[in-house]
ROKOL-603866 format. One record per residue (C-alpha): residue number from 1; x negated, y, z negated. Coordinates in steps of 0.5 Angstrom, whole numbers, plus 500, padded with zeros to 3 digits. Example, Ala and Ser with C-alpha at 12.3 -4.5 7.8 and 13.67 -1.06 7.14 Angstrom:
2
REC, nr, X, Y, Z
REC, 1, 475, 491, 484
REC, 2, 473, 498, 486
END
This chain:
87
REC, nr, X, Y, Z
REC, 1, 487, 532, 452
REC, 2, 481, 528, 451
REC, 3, 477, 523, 455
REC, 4, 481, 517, 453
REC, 5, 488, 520, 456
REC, 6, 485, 522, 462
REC, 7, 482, 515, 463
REC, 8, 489, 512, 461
REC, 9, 493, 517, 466
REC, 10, 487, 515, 471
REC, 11, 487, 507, 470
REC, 12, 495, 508, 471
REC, 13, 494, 512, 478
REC, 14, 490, 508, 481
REC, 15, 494, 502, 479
REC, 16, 500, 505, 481
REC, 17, 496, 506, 488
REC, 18, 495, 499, 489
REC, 19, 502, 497, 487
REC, 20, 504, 500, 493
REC, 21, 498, 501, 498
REC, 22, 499, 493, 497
REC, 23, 504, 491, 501
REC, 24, 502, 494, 508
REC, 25, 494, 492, 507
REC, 26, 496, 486, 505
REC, 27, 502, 486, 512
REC, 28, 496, 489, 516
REC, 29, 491, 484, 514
REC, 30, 495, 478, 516
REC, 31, 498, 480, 523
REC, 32, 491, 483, 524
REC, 33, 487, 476, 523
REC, 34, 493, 473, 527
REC, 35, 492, 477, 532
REC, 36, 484, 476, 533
REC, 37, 485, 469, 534
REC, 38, 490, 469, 539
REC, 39, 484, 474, 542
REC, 40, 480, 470, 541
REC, 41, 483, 463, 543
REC, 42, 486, 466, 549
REC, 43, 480, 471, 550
REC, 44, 484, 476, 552
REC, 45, 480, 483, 549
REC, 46, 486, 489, 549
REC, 47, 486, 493, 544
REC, 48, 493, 496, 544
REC, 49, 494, 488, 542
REC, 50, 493, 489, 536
REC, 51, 495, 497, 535
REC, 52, 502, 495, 536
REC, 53, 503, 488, 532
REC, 54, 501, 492, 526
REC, 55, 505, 498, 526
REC, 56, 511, 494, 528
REC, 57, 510, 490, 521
REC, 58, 508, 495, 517
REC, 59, 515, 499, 520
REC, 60, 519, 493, 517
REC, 61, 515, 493, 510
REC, 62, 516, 500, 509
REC, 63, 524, 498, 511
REC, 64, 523, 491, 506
REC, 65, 518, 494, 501
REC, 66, 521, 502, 501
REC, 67, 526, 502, 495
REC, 68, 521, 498, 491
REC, 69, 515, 502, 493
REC, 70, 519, 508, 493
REC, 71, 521, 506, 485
REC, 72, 515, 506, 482
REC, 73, 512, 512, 485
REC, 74, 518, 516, 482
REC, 75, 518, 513, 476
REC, 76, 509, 513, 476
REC, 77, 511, 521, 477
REC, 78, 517, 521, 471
REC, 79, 512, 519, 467
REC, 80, 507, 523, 469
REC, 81, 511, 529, 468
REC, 82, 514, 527, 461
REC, 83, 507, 526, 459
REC, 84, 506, 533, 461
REC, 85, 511, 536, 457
REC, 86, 508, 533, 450
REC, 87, 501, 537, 452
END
């Protein structure tokens, strides 16, 4: 395997790894930034106020998004193997 390989199957990895962390990020950021300015505007500082909206969200992506999530990792890891066995 030469330098150029490695560099593609990397690329191929961290691009699929943001394909699916990008949702959850995306959901968690939303809600948080939500939750900090009903804190702010209502000036109520409790911390399990925003732990628990963000794992609530990020539980109903993982139902919404889990299928697609799922999909391209197995065929991130499909490709991956099929590669391997040209090596």
């Amino acid at each position: 395997m030469d330098a150029d390989t490695a560099m593609r199957l990397l690329s191929e990895m961290l691009l699929t790894s943001i394909k699916v962390a990008a949702p959850i990020l995306i959901v968690t950021l939303v809600v948080g930034l939500v939750i900090s300015v009903l804190q702010v505007v209502t000036q109520v500082q409790e911390m399990t106020l925003t732990f628990v909206p963000k794992v609530i969200a990020v539980v109903l992506v993982c139902v919404v998004a889990g299928g697609w999530m799922m999909a391209v990792t197995v065929d991130f890891a499909t490709r991956l193997f099929e590669f391997a066995g040209t090596l």
